[in-house]
ZAKOLDREN-220670 format. One record per residue (C-alpha): x, y, z. Coordinates in steps of 0.25 Angstrom, whole numbers, padded with zeros to 4 digits, always signed. Example, Ala and Ser with C-alpha at 12.3 -4.5 7.8 and 13.67 -1.06 7.14 Angstrom:
2
PT     X     Y     Z
PT +0049 -0018 +0031
PT +0055 -0004 +0029
//
This chain:
566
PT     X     Y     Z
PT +0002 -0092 +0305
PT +0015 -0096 +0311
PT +0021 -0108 +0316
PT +0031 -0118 +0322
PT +0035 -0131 +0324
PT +0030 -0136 +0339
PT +0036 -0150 +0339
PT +0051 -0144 +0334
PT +0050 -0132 +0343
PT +0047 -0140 +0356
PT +0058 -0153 +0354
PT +0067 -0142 +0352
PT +0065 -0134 +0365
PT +0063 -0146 +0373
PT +0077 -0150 +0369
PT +0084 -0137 +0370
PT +0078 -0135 +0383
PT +0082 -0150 +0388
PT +0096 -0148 +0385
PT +0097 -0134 +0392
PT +0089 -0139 +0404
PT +0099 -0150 +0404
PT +0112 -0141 +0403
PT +0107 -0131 +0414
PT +0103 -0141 +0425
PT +0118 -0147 +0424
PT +0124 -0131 +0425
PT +0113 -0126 +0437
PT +0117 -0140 +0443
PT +0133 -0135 +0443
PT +0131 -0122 +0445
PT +0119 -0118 +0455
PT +0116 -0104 +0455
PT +0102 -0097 +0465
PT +0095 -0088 +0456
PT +0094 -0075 +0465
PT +0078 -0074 +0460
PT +0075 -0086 +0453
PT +0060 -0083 +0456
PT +0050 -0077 +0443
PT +0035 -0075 +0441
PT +0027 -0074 +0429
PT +0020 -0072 +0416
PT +0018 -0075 +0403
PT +0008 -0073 +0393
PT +0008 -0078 +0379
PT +0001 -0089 +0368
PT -0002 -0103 +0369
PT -0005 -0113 +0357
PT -0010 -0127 +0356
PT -0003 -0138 +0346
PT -0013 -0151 +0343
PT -0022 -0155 +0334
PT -0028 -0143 +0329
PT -0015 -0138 +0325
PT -0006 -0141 +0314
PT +0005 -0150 +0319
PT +0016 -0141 +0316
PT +0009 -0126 +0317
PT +0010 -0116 +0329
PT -0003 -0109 +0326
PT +0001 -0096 +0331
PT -0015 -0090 +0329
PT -0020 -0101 +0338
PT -0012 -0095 +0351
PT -0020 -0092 +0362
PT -0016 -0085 +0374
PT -0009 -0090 +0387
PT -0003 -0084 +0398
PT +0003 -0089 +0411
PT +0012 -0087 +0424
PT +0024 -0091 +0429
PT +0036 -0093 +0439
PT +0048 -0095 +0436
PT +0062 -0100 +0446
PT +0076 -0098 +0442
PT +0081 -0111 +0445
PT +0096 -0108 +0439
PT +0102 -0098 +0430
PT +0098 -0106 +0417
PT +0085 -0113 +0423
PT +0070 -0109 +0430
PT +0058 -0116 +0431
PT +0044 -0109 +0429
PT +0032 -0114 +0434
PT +0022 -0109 +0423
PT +0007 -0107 +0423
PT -0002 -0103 +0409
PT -0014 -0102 +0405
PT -0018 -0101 +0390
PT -0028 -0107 +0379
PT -0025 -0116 +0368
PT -0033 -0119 +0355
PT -0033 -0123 +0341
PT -0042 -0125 +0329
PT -0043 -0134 +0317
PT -0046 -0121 +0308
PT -0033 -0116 +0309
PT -0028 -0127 +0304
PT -0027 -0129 +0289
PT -0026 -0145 +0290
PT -0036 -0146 +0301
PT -0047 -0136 +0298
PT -0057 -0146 +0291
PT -0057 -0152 +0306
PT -0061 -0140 +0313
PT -0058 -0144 +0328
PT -0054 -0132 +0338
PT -0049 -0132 +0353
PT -0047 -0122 +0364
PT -0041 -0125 +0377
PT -0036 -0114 +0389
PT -0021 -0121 +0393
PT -0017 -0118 +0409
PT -0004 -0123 +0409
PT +0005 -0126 +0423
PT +0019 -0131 +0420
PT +0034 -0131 +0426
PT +0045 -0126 +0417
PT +0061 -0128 +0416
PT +0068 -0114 +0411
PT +0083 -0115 +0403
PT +0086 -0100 +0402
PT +0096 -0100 +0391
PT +0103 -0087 +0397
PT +0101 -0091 +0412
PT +0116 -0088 +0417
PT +0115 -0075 +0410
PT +0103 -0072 +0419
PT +0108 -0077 +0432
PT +0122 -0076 +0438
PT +0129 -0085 +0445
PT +0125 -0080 +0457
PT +0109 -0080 +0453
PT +0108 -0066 +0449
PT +0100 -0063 +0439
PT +0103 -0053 +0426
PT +0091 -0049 +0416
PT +0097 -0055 +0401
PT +0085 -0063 +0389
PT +0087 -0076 +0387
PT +0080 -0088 +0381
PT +0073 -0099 +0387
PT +0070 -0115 +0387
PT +0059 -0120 +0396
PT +0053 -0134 +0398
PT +0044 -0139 +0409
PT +0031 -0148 +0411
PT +0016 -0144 +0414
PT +0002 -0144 +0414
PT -0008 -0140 +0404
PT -0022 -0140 +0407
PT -0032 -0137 +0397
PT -0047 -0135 +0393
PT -0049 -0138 +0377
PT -0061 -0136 +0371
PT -0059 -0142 +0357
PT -0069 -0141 +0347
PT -0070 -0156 +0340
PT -0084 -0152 +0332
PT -0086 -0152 +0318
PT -0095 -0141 +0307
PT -0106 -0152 +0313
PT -0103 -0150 +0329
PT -0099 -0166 +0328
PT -0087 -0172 +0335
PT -0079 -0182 +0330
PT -0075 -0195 +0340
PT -0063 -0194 +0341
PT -0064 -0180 +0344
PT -0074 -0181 +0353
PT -0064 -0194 +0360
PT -0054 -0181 +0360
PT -0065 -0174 +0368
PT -0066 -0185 +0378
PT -0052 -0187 +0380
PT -0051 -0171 +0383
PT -0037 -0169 +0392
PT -0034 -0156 +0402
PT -0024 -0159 +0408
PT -0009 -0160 +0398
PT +0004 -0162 +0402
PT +0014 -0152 +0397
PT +0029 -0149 +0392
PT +0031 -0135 +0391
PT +0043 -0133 +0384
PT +0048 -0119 +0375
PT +0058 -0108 +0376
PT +0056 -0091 +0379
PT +0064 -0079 +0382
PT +0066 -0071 +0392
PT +0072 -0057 +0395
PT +0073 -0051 +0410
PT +0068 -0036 +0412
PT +0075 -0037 +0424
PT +0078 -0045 +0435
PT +0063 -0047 +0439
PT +0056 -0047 +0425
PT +0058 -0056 +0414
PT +0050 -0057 +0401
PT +0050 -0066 +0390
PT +0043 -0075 +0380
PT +0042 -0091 +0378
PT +0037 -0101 +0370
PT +0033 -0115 +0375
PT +0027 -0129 +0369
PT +0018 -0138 +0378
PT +0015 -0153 +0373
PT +0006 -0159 +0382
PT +0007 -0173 +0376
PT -0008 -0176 +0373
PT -0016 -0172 +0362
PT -0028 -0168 +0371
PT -0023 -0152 +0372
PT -0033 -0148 +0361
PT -0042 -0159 +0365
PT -0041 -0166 +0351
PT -0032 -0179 +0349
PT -0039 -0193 +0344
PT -0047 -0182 +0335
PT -0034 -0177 +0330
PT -0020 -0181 +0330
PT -0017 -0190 +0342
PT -0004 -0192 +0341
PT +0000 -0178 +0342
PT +0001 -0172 +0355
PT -0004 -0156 +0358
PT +0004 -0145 +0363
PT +0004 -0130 +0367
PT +0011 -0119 +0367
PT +0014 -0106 +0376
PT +0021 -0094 +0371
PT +0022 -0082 +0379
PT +0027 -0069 +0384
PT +0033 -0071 +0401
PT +0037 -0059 +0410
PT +0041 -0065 +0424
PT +0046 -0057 +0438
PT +0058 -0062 +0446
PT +0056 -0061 +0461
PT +0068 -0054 +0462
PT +0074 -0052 +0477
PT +0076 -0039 +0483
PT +0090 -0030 +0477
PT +0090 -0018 +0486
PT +0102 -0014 +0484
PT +0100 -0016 +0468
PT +0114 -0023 +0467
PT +0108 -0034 +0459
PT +0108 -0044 +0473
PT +0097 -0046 +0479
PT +0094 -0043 +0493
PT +0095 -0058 +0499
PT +0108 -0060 +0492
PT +0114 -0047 +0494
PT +0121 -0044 +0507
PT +0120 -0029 +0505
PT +0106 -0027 +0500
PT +0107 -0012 +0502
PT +0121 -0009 +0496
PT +0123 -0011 +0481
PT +0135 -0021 +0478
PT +0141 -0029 +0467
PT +0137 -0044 +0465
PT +0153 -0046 +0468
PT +0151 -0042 +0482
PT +0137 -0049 +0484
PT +0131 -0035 +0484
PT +0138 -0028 +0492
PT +0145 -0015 +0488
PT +0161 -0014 +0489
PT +0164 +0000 +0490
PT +0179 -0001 +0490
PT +0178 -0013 +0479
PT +0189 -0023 +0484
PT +0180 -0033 +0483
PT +0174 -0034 +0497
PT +0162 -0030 +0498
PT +0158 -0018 +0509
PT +0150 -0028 +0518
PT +0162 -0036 +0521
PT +0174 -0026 +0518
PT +0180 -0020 +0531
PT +0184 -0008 +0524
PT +0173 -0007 +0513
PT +0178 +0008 +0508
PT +0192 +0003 +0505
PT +0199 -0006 +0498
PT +0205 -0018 +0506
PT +0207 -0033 +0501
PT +0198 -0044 +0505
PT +0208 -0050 +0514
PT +0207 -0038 +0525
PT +0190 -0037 +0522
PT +0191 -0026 +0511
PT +0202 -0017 +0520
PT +0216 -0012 +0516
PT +0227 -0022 +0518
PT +0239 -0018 +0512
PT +0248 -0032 +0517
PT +0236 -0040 +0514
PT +0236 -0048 +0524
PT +0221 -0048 +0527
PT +0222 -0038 +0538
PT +0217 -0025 +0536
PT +0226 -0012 +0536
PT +0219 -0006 +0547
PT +0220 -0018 +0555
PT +0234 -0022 +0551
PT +0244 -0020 +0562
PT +0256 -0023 +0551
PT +0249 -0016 +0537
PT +0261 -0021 +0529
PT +0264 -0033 +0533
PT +0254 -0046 +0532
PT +0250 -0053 +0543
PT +0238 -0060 +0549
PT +0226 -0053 +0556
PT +0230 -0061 +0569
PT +0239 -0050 +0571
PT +0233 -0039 +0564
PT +0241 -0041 +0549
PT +0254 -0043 +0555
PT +0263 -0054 +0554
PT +0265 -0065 +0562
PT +0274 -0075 +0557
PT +0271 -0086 +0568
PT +0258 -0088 +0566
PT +0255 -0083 +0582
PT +0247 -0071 +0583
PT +0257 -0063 +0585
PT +0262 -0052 +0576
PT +0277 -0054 +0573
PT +0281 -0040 +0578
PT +0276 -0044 +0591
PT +0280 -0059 +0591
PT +0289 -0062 +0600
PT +0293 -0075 +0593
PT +0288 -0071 +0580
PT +0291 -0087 +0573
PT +0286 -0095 +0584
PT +0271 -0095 +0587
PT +0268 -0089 +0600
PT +0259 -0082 +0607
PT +0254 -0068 +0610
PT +0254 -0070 +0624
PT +0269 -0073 +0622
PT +0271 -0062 +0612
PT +0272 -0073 +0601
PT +0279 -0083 +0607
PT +0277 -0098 +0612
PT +0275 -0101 +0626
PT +0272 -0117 +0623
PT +0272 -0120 +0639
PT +0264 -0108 +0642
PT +0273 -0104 +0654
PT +0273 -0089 +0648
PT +0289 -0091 +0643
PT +0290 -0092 +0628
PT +0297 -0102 +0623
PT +0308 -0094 +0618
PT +0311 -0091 +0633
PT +0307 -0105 +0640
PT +0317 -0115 +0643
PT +0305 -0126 +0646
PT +0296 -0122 +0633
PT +0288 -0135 +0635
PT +0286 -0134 +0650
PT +0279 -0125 +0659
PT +0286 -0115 +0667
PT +0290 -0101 +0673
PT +0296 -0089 +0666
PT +0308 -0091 +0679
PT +0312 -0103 +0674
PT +0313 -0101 +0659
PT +0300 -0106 +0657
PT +0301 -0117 +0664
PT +0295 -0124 +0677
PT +0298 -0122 +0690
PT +0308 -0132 +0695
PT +0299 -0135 +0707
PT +0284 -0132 +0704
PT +0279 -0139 +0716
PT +0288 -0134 +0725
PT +0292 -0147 +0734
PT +0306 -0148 +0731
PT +0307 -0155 +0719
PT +0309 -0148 +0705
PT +0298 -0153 +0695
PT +0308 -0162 +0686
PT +0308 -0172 +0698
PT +0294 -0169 +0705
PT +0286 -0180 +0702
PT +0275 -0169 +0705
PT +0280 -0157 +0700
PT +0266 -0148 +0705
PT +0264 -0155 +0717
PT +0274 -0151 +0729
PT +0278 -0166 +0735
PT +0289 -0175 +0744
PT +0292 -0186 +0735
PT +0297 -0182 +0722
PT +0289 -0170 +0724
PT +0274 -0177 +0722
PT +0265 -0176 +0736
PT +0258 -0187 +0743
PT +0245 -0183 +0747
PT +0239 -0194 +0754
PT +0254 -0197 +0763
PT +0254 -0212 +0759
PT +0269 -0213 +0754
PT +0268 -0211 +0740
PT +0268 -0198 +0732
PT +0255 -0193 +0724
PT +0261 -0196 +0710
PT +0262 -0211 +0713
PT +0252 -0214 +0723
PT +0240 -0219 +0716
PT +0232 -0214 +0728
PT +0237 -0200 +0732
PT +0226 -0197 +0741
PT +0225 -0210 +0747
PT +0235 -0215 +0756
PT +0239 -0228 +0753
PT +0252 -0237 +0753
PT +0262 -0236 +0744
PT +0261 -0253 +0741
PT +0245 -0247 +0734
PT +0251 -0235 +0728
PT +0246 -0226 +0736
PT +0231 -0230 +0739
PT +0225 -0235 +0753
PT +0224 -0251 +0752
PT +0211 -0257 +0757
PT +0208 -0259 +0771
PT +0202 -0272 +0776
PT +0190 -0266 +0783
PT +0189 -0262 +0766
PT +0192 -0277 +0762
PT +0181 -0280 +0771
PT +0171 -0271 +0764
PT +0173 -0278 +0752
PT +0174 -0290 +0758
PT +0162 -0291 +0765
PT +0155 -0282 +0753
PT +0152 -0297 +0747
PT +0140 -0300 +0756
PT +0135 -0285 +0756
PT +0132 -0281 +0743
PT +0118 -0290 +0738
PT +0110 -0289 +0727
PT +0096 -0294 +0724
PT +0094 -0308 +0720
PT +0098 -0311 +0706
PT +0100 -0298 +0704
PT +0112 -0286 +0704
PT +0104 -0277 +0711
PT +0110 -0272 +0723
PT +0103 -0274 +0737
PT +0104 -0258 +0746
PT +0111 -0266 +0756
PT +0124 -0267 +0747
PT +0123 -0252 +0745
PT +0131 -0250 +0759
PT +0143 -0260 +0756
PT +0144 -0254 +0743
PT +0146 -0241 +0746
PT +0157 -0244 +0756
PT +0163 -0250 +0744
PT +0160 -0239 +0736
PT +0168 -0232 +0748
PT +0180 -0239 +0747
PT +0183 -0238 +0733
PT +0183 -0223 +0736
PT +0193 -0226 +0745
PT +0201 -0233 +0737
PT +0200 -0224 +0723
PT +0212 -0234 +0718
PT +0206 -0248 +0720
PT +0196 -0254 +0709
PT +0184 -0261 +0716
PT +0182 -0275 +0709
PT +0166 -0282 +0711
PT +0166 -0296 +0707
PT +0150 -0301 +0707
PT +0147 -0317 +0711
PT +0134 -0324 +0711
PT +0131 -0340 +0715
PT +0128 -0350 +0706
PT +0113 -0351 +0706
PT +0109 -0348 +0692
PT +0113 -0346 +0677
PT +0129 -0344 +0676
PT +0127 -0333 +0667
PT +0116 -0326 +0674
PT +0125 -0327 +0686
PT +0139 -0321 +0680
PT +0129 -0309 +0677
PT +0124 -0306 +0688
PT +0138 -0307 +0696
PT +0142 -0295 +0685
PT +0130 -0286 +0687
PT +0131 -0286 +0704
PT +0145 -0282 +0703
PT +0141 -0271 +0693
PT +0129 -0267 +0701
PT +0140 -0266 +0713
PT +0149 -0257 +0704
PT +0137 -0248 +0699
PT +0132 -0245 +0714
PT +0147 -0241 +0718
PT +0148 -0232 +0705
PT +0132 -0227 +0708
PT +0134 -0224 +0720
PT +0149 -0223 +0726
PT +0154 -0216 +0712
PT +0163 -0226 +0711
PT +0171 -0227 +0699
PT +0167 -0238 +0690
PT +0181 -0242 +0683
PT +0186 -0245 +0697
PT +0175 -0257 +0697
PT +0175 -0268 +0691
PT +0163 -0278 +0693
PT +0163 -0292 +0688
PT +0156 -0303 +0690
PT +0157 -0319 +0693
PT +0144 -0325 +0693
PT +0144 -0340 +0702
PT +0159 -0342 +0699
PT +0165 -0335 +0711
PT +0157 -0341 +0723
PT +0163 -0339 +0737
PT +0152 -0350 +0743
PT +0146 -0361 +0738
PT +0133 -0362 +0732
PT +0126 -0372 +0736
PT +0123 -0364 +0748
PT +0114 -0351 +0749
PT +0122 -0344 +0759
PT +0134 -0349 +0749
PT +0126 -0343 +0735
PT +0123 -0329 +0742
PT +0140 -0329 +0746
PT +0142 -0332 +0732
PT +0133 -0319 +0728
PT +0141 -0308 +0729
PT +0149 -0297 +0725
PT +0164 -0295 +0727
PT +0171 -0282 +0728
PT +0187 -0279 +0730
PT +0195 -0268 +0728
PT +0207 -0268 +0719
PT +0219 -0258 +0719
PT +0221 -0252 +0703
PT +0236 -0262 +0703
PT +0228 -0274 +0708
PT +0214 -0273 +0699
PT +0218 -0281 +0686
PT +0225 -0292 +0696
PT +0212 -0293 +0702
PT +0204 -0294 +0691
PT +0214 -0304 +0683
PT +0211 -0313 +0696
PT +0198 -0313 +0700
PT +0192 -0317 +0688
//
């Protein structure tokens, strides 16, 4: 008969495998690295043993191990930690006769054991197995694990005496049968890789479940001392390793040349010439170049290749097919023009900062358009009327008066005549000044535009005036038409000032609506009951008094206006 300490064995493993559980979390949370396969499946087969009251309290009975066997799988969450998903199934049982303190008793128990439970693995070698890159490389290592689960059980104990009698309290134990027990799988195994698909190993676990009902015998036996079992056993698991076609040790989803075996150096692709570019992206794969000119010769280093290089032995930049070009300017200096001033091809390397086609080196005007006749610069006369460009007020326009036209024949020249196509007289700058049949329009425009009662809605019969004004201000593109809105004194003040503001709105809208009139040449206002031009106490008086004013106002004389006629 052989035996262990149970107790010591399990606080000393649930410390070991604490504090490694610990250290590895902190080093995979620094330094993350994807296992390539992380995926296994398995089996394992082995012994499982129960600890209660039918054995002595410090004995491992190694003849009362029963079988157990189980399945698993198993993911590789880093290189030093996995976590298995476990199923067993096994039986348990004890006796009282095998006991030399407890054998006058004679209870017994049987129990089949299905176990389902969630494990943490601390692979003592795990860096050694993966590389940083996830890969894995078959090594034996020990192994802690720890997890939590369920244990259900069936015990059929057997409480009877020589006489087939049943004490009470062992018959209170029957009653108080449990099934169902939480568990703490905790223990430590070994495992060695055949290769990178098959592991084998062994491993040795204890399982408290933190009741005294495993064998089904407690208030009959020692209730203060919880049961456990244990699971050793034998495991041989598969890795669900991806596709290597090539057999290069990278798999097929990682390596970019899954037909053509290469080192991991070059993610798995060969390097026929070995300069350290591998053939898929080396521009000349059979000879040896420099990473710089894409695994091709270049013997001035200067990133173009040889073959490419108009200047082999001297650096330059690949703008200019590897020669020099001192000014920056995309021009080789052997055929730069002005190889330290930055230019342009079109100008064989040189400037041309008016873009008159004469460099700068050869124009007397560098700043200023002109013509390879003059030196570079502009014709004395562009326009042609007689007066060279320093004195033409419109030096592209041919002109009488200091060289500007005056389209509209009205005296003053286009360049001060605030209305060139217009004629106008030279007192209004320019622009037509308004007629009196005009003034009368406006004038008269009082009495025609209506709105419905207490309202700003326009009656159809305003529609005509308006649009004659609408008219006029087309006309006159330099005048500003002002609409000042009035009302009589019937009514609330404020309601009043209101609806004075909306009707000449209303007015403005209809001209912008439907003449396109421009609405920052209007300005609508409005002056309630202040402003009568009758007086109220009449009706023919109150309908004067509603109205709405319109005048037009040159651009000079607008903020006069305003200022007063508040």
């Amino acid at each position: 008969m052989s035996c262990i300490n149970p107790i010591y064995l399990i606080m000393s493993l649930l410390l070991i495998a604490t504090t490694l559980f610990s250290q590895t979390t902190q080093d995979s949370s620094s330094n993350s690295v994807k296992i390539e396969n992380p995926l296994e499946a398995g089996i394992l087969v082995g012994g499982s043993n129960a600890y209660g009251d039918m054995v002595d309290a410090t004995l491992l009975k190694v003849n009362q191990t029963n079988i157990a066997y189980g399945a698993f799988f198993r993911y590789q969450a880093s290189r030093n930690i996995s976590v298995r998903a476990n199923v067993l199934r096994g039986k348990i049982s004890a006796s009282d006769a095998d006991s030399e303190t407890l054998s006058n008793r004679g209870y017994s128990f049987e129990s089949s054991v299905t176990e389902i439970a969630v494990l943490g693995e601390y692979d003592l070698l795990g860096k050694r197995r993966f590389s940083k890159r996830g890969r894995m490389t078959p090594i034996f290592s020990p192994y802690f694990f720890v997890g939590i689960g369920v244990a259900l059980t069936q015990p059929t104990p057997d409480f009877a005496d020589d006489e087939g009698n049943i004490a009470p309290l062992a018959q209170q134990d029957i009653n108080n049968e449990k099934t169902t027990h939480f568990s703490v799988p905790v223990g430590a195994g070994i495992k060695m890789d055949i290769n990178k698909e098959l592991t084998v190993g062994a491993e040795f676990g204890m399982r408290p479940v933190f009741n005294d009902y495993l064998d089904g015998l407690s208030m009959a036996g020692n209730p203060d001392r919880n049961d456990w079992y244990s699971v050793g056993a034998v495991t041989l698991a598969y890795r669900f390793a991806s596709k290597d076609s090539d057999n290069d040790g990278i798999v097929d989803k990682r390596d970019p040349c899954p037909t053509l075996s290469g080192a991991e150096g070059m993610g798995g692709c060969p390097d026929t010439d070995g300069d350290g570019l591998a053939d898929r992206d080396d521009k000349c794969p059979t000879t040896f170049g420099s990473e710089r000119a894409q695994g091709c010769p270049d013997a001035d280093d200067d990133g173009v290749p040889d073959h490419d290089d108009r200047c082999v032995n001297e650096p330059g930049s690949e703008a200019v097919h590897g020669c020099p070009d001192r000014d920056h300017d995309g021009v080789a200096d052997h055929e730069d023009q002005c190889p330290d001033l930055p230019g342009s091809e079109e100008f064989s390397g040189c400037r041309d900062t008016d873009r008159d086609g004469v460099w700068d080196t050869e124009d007397q005007c560098p700043y200023e358009k002109g013509v390879a006749e003059f030196h570079g610069c502009p014709i004395p006369d562009r326009d042609g009327d007689g007066f060279l460009n320093h004195e033409d007020n419109c030096p592209d326009k041919p002109g009488t008066v200091n060289g500007c036209p005056d389209t509209d024949d009205d005296g003053l020249t286009d360049d001060v005549d605030d209305c060139p196509d217009l004629k106008g007289p030279q007192s209004n700058k320019g622009c037509p000044e308004l007629s009196e049949a005009d003034k009368e329009l406006l004038r008269t425009a009082i009495d025609d535009v209506k709105f419905n009662t207490s309202s700003y809605t326009l009656i159809s019969t305003s529609y005509p005036v308006l649009n004659q004004i609408g008219g006029l201000l087309k006309r006159y593109p330099t005048y500003y038409l002002v609409i000042d809105g009035f009302t009589d004194n019937r009514g609330n003040d404020f309601a009043n000032q209101q609806l004075s503001e909306y009707r000449a709105q209303a007015c403005a809208n209809y001209l912008h609506d439907e003449s396109g009139i421009e609405e920052e040449r209007m300005i609508a206002r409005g002056f309630g009951e202040t402003r009568p031009r009758s007086n109220n106490n009449s009706v023919s008086g109150r309908r004067q008094n509603r109205r709405v004013e319109f005048t037009l106002v040159s651009k000079d004389e607008l903020q006069d206006f305003l200022n007063n006629k508040r």
